[in-house]
GUROBA-12582 format. One record per residue (C-alpha): x, y, z; residue in three letters. Coordinates in steps of 0.25 Angstrom, whole numbers, padded with zeros to 4 digits, always signed. Layout:
N
XYZALA...
This chain:
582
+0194+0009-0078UNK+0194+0007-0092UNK+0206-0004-0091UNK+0197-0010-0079UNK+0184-0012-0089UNK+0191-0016-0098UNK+0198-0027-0090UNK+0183-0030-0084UNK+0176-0033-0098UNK+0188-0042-0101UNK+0186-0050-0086UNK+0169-0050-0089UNK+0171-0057-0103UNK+0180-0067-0098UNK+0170-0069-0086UNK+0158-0069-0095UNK+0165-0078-0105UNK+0165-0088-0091UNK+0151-0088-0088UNK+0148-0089-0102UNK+0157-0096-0113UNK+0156-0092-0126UNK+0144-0086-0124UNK+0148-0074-0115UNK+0142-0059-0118UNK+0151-0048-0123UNK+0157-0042-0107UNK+0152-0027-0107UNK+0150-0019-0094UNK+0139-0010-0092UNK+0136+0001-0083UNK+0129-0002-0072UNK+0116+0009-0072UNK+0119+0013-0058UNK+0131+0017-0054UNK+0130+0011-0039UNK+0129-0001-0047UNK+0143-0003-0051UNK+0153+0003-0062UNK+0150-0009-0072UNK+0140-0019-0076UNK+0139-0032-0081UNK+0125-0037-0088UNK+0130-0050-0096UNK+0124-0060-0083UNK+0109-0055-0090UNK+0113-0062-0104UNK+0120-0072-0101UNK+0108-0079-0093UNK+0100-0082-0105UNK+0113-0091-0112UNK+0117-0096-0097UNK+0103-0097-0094UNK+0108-0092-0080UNK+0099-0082-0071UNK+0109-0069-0075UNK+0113-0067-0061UNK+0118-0080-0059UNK+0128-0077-0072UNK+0130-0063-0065UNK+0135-0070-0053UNK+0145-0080-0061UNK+0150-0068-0069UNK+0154-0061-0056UNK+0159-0073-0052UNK+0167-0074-0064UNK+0171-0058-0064UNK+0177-0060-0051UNK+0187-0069-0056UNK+0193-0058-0066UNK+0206-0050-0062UNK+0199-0038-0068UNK+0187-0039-0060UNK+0196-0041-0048UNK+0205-0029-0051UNK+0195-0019-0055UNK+0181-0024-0049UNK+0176-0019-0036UNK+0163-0026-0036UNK+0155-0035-0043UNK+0140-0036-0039UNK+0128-0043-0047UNK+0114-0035-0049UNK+0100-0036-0055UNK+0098-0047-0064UNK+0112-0049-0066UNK+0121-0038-0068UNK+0134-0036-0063UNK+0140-0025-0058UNK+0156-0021-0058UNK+0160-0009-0048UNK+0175-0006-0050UNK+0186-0002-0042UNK+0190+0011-0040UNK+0203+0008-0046UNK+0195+0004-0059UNK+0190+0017-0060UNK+0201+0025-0058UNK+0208+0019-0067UNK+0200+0028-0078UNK+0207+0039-0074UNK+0220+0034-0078UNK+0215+0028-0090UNK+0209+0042-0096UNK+0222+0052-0092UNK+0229+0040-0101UNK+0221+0039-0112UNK+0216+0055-0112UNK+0207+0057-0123UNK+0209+0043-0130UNK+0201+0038-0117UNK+0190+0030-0121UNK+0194+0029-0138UNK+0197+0017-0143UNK+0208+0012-0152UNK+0206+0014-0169UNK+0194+0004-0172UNK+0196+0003-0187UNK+0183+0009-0189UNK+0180+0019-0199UNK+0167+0026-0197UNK+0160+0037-0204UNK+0151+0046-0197UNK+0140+0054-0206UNK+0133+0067-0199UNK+0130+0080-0201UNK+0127+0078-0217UNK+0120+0092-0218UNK+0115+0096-0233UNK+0123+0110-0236UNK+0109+0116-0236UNK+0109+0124-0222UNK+0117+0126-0210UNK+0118+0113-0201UNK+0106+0113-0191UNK+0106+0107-0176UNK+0104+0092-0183UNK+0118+0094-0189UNK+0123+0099-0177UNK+0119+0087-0169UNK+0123+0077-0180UNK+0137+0085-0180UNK+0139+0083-0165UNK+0132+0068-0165UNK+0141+0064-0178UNK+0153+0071-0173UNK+0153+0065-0158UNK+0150+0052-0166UNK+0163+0051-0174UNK+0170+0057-0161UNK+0165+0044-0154UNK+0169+0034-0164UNK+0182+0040-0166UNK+0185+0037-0152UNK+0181+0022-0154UNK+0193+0023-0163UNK+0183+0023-0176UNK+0189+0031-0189UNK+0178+0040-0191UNK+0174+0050-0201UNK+0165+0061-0202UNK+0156+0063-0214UNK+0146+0074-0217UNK+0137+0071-0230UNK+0129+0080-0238UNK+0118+0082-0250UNK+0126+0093-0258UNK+0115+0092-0269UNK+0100+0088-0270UNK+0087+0096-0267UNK+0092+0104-0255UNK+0105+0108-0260UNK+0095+0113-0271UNK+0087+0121-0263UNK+0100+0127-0256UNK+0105+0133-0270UNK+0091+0137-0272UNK+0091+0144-0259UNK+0102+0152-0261UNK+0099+0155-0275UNK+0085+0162-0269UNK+0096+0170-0259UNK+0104+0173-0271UNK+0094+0178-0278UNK+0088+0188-0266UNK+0077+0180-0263UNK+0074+0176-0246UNK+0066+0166-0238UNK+0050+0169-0240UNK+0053+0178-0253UNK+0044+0174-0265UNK+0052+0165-0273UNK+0061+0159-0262UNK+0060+0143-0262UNK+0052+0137-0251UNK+0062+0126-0251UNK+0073+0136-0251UNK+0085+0137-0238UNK+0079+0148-0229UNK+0091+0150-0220UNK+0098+0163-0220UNK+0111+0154-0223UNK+0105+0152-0239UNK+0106+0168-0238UNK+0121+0167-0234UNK+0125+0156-0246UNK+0118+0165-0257UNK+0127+0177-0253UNK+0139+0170-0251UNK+0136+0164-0266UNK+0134+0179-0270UNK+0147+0182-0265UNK+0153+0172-0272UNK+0160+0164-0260UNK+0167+0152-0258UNK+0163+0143-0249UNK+0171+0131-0244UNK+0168+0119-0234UNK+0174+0106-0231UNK+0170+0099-0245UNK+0169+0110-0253UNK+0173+0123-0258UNK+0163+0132-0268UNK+0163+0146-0274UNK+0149+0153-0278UNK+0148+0160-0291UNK+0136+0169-0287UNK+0129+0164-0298UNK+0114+0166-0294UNK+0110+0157-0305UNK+0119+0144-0302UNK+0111+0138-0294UNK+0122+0125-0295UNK+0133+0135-0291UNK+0124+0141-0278UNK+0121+0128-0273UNK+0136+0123-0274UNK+0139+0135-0266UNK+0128+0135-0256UNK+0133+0120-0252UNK+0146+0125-0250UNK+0142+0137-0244UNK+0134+0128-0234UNK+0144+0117-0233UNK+0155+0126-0229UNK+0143+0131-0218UNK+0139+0119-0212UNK+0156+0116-0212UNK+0157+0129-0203UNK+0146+0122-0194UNK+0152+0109-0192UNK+0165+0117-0189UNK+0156+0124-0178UNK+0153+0111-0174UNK+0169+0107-0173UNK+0165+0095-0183UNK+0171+0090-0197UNK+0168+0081-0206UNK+0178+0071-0214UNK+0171+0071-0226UNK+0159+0077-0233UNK+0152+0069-0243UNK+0141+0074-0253UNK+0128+0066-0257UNK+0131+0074-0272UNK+0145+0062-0273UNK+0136+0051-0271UNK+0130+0054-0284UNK+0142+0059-0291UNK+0150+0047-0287UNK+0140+0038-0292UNK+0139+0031-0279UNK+0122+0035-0278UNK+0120+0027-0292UNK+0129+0017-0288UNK+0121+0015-0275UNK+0107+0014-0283UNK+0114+0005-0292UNK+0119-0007-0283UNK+0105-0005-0275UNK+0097-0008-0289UNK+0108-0021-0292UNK+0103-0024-0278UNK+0090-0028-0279UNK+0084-0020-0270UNK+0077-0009-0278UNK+0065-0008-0285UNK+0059+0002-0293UNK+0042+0007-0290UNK+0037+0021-0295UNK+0048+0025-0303UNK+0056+0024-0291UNK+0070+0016-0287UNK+0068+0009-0273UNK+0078+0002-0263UNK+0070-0010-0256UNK+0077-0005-0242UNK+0065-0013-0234UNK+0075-0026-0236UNK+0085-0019-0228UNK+0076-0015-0216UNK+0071-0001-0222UNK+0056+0002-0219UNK+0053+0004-0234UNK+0060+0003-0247UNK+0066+0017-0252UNK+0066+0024-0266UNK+0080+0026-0271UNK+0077+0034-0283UNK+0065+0042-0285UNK+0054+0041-0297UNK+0058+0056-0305UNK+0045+0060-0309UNK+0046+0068-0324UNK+0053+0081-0325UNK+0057+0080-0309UNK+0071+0085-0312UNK+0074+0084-0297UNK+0072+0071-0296UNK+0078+0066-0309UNK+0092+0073-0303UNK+0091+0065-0291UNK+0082+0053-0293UNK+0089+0045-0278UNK+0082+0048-0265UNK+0093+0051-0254UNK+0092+0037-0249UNK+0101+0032-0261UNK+0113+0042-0259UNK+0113+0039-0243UNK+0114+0024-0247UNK+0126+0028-0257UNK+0133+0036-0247UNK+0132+0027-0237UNK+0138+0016-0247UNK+0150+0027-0249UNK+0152+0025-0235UNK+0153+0013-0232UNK+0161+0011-0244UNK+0172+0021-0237UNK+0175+0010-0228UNK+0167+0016-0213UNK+0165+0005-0203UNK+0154+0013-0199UNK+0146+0024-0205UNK+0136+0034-0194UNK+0126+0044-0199UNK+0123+0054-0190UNK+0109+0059-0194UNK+0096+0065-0191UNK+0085+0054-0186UNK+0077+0060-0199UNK+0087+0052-0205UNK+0081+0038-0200UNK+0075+0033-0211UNK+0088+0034-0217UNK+0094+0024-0209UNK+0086+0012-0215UNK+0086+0015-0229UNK+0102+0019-0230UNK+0104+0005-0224UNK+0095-0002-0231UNK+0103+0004-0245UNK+0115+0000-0240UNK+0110-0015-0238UNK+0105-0015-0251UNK+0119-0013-0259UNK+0122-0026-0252UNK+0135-0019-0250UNK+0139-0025-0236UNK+0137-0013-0228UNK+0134-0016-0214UNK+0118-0017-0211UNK+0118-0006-0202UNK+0127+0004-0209UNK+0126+0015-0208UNK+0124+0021-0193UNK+0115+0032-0190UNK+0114+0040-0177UNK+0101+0048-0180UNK+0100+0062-0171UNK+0087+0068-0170UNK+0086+0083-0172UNK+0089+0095-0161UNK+0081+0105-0155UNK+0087+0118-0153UNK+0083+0127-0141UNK+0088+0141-0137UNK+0083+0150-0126UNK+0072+0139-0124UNK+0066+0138-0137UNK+0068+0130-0150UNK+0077+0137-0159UNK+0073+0133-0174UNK+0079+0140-0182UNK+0093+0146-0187UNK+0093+0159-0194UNK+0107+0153-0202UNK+0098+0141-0205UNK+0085+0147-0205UNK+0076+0135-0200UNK+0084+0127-0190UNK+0096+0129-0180UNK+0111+0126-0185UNK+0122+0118-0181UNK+0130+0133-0178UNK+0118+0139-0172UNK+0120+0128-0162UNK+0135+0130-0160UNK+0135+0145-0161UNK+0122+0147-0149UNK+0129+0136-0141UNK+0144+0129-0143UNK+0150+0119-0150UNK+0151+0110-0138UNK+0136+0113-0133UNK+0132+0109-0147UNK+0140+0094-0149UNK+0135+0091-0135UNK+0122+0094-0135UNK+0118+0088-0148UNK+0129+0074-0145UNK+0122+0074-0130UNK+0109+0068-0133UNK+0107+0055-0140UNK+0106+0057-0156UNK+0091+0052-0156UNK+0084+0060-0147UNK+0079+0073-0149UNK+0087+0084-0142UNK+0085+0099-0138UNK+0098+0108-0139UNK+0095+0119-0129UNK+0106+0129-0132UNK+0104+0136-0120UNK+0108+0124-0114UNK+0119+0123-0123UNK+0125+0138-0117UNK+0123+0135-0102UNK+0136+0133-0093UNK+0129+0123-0084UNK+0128+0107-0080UNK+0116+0107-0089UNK+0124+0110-0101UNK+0127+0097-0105UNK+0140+0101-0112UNK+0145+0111-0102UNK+0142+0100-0091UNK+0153+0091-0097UNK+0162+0102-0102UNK+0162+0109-0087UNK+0167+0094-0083UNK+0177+0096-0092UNK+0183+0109-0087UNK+0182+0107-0073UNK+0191+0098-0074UNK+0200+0107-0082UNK+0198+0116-0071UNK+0201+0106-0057UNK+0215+0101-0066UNK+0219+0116-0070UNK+0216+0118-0054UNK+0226+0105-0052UNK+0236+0109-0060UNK+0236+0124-0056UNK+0240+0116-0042UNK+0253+0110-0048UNK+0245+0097-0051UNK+0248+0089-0064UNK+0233+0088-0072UNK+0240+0079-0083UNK+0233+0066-0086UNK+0245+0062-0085UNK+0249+0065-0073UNK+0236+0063-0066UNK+0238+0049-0071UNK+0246+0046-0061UNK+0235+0049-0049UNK+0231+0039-0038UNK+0217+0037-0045UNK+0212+0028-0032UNK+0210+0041-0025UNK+0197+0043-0033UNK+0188+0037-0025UNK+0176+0046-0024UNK+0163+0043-0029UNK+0161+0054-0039UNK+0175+0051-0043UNK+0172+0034-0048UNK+0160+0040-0055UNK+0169+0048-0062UNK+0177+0037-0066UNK+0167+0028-0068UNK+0162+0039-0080UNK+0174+0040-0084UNK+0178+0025-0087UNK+0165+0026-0096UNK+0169+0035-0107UNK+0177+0024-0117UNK+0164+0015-0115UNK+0155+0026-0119UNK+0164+0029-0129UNK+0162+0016-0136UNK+0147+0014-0133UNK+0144+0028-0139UNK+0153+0026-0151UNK+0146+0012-0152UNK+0132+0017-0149UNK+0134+0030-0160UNK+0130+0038-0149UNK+0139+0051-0146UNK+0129+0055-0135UNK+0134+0046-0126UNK+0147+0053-0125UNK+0140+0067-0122UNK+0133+0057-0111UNK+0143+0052-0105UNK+0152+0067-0103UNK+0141+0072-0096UNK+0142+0061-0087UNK+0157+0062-0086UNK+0155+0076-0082UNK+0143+0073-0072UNK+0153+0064-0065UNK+0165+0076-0065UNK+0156+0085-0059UNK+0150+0077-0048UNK+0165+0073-0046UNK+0169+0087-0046UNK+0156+0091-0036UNK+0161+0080-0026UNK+0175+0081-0025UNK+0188+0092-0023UNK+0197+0089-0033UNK+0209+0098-0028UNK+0212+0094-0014UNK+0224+0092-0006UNK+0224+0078-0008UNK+0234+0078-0019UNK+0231+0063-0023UNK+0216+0064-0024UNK+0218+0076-0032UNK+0227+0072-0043UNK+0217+0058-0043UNK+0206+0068-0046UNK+0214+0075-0056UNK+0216+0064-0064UNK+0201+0060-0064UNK+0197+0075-0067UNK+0208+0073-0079UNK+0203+0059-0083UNK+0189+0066-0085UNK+0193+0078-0092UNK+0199+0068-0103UNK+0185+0061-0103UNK+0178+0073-0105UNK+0187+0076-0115UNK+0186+0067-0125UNK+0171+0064-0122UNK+0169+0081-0125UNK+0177+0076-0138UNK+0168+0066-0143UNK+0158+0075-0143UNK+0166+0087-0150UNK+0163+0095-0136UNK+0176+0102-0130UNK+0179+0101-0117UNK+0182+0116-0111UNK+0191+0118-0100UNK+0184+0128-0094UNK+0168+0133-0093UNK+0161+0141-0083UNK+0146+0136-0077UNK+0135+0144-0076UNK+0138+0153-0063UNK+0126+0147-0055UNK+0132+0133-0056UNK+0147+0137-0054UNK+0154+0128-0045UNK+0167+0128-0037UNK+0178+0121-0042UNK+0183+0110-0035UNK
């Protein structure tokens, strides 16, 4: 089927280029929003009729017209019917769609990628401070960034994950201040314990592993502690490895690594901040009010101008040590990045990180370097609610104030995890119900599509236990006309979507779609599965069915894989929903 689209888009841009010479819309199919309707839909009669200045159905009937005169359309067509205002509707051949099939046991799990693009993308998310375990926000950056670069990938985009980090500044502060109060035997709500201080249980577990002298190693660094209660540079060098190497065993938790980590503390020792004010101030577009340094970012769309260095009032040492406001470092990192040579640069980030958006891009413009207007992306997420046993869970005894990223994967799984937190759009507010999470029923979202998954495992191992042969190369070969039934063109018809949500997804930044889309793929294998026997003495019809059972496993498959979600061969329902197999 995707050979028979293909050929289609080609046949309705030559006909569009009839009707409408030189001046003929982009050729783009749609679907229909009923499917009684038809398998594909044509809209390009509506604007056409304003540069025509033809009533849209008129154009409609001329584009059919014209359609019919194509070999594709003759070939791989069925019908062609006009509706509404002046849409057309396409219903393909059954040949058509089976052709999918054929197309998927061929490609396996390249089905739906696309070719190297040249692109070179970098996708930033995560970028926790080492100041705490990584909380349910992380967790739903980490499957929505991860998900991401898994998406572009398949377009055929280089891609690279980056997680950036504060390793200095006040909170780093407050960690080794934290951990010096533990060391020095002091707890949460004793007198002399900061109120600003790191409550959690975990400030506890860094103050003895400092004692003990450890090491402590994680993807970017390596650090030993002298057990110095008084070096309070030497316990907060250790806390941020100690913490780094923590959040490193959640990622891995969380089956996710990074390419590179890079720390906000090199933007100033590589002279890339001062550079960055700099080239700002030779600009034009600062000013100075109130001892302070401003960027005019309202020329570049930003609601207000914003101070790039603060007025240091007398004998504010704090201040005096790091006079820039954060604006100025993200503004220099993002320079670093577009320097490296990406295409395309996407921040995965909490919608608390809105107004950031404006500003950042605003800095960029004013260095008048040629960055791109809209660089970088953002894909804002808003934040998770956490339920368990039917109340809000708030906090984490690890963390002592909010649930972790482990917590999550320790109540639940991995998979429940990544596919609960990718299955909603990023900006809506979303309630993960772990005891959801755990159930073995259709309204588990991820058991829902990984059950597809191994019932299908199970019908081919049935297959094959019957001397059948359940290669994808074999099942190749079968006579594809003989899937005729209704619930079978659904599932064809849904299968012939996946490389086009693909791309729209990819385009769009929007990982949910492919979470959409599997539970989709498995509502139409289970309602296949509901109304027909797979295993019959028709040896024929079996080993078509086979084949489209095969087809949709490889589906599943690599859609599972976008989302970092495995794809079981085998899982038991809940008994009171246990069905027979086929």
């Amino acid at each position: 089927m995707i050979q028979a689209k293909q050929e289609l888009l080609q046949a309705l841009s030559r006909a569009l280029a009839v009707l409408a010479p030189g001046a003929a819309p982009v050729a783009a199919f749609e679907s229909p929003k009923q499917a009684t309707h038809g398998d594909l839909a044509i809209t390009a009669a509506m604007p056409l009729a304003r540069s025509l200045k033809k009533n849209p159905r008129e154009i409609a009937e001329a584009l059919v017209e014209a359609l019919r005169a194509q070999p594709a359309v003759q070939r791989w067509v069925a019908s062609l019917e006009i509706a509404g205002p002046g849409f057309v509707n396409l219903r393909l051949t059954a040949q058509a769609r089976q052709r999918v099939v054929a197309e998927v046991l061929a490609a396996g799990q390249a089905f739906g990628q696309r070719a190297p693009s040249g692109q070179r993308v970098m996708v930033e998310f995560v970028s926790a401070n080492p100041t705490g375990p990584l909380h349910v926000g992380h967790a739903r950056q980490a499957a929505l960034g991860d998900a991401l670069c898994n998406l572009l990938a398949a377009q055929g985009h280089a891609v690279q994950r980056e997680f950036y980090y504060n390793d200095a500044g006040v909170q780093i502060a407050t960690l080794a201040l934290s951990t010096q109060c533990r060391l020095r035997g002091l707890a949460p709500g004793d007198e002399g314990w900061p109120e600003s201080a790191y409550n959690g249980d975990y400030i506890q577990d860094i103050a003895d592993a400092y004692r003990a002298r450890r090491t402590v190693s994680a993807d970017d660094r390596s650090y030993t502690a002298s057990g110095d209660v008084e070096n309070l540079d030497d316990i907060r060098q250790f806390a941020v490895a100690y913490l780094r190497h923590e959040q490193d065993l959640d990622l891995q938790a969380f089956g996710l690594r990074f390419d590179r980590y890079y720390l906000e503390s090199s933007l100033y020792g590589s002279g890339r901040v001062q550079a960055t004010v700099e080239r700002l101030v030779a600009s034009g577009h600062t000013y100075e009010r109130d001892g302070a340094l401003w960027l005019r970012t309202t020329d570049f769309g930003d609601d207000k101008d914003r101070v790039m260095r603060k007025s240091a009032p007398a004998g504010d040492a704090a201040a005096a040590a790091s006079p820039y406001t954060y604006f100025v470092p993200d503004v220099a990192y993002h320079v670093d990045k577009f320097e490296r040579g990406f295409t395309k640069v996407i921040n995965v980030q909490g919608s608390d990180h809105h107004g950031t958006i404006a500003r950042v891009r605003a800095g960029l413009q004013a260095l008048d370097m040629g960055i791109p207007k809209g660089f970088p992306d953002y894909v804002l997420h808003k934040m998770v609610t956490v339920m368990r046993g039917g109340q809000e869970v708030k906090i984490s005894k690890r963390a002592g104030s909010y649930v972790t990223l482990r917590d999550l994967v320790e109540w639940t799984s991995r998979d429940a995890v990544r596919f609960f937190l990718i299955g909603r759009k990023a900006d809506t507010e979303f309630v993960f119900d772990v005891d959801l999470a755990l159930a073995q029923s259709d309204e588990n979202p991820v058991f829902y599509v990984q059950y597809a998954h191994a019932r299908i495992c199970s019908v081919l191992a049935q297959y094959a236990e019957r001397g059948g042969d359940a290669s994808n190369a074999a099942l190749a070969g079968a006579d594809l006309a003989r899937l005729s039934a209704p619930s079978e063109q659904a599932l064809l018809l849904r299968l012939a979507d996946y490389p086009d949500m693909l791309t729209r997804a990819a385009a769009e930044l929007a990982p949910h779609d492919v979470a959409f889309y599997l539970r989709e793929l498995a509502a139409a294998l289970h309602a296949w599965y509901a109304a027909e026997r797979f295993l019959g003495e028709d040896a024929a019809l079996t080993r078509a069915r086979m084949a489209l059972l095969a087809a949709t496993r490889e589906v599943l498959q690599a859609g599972l894989a976008v989302l970092g979600v495995s794809a079981p061969q085998s899982l038991q329902r809940a008994p009171a929903t246990a069905e027979a197999q086929a």
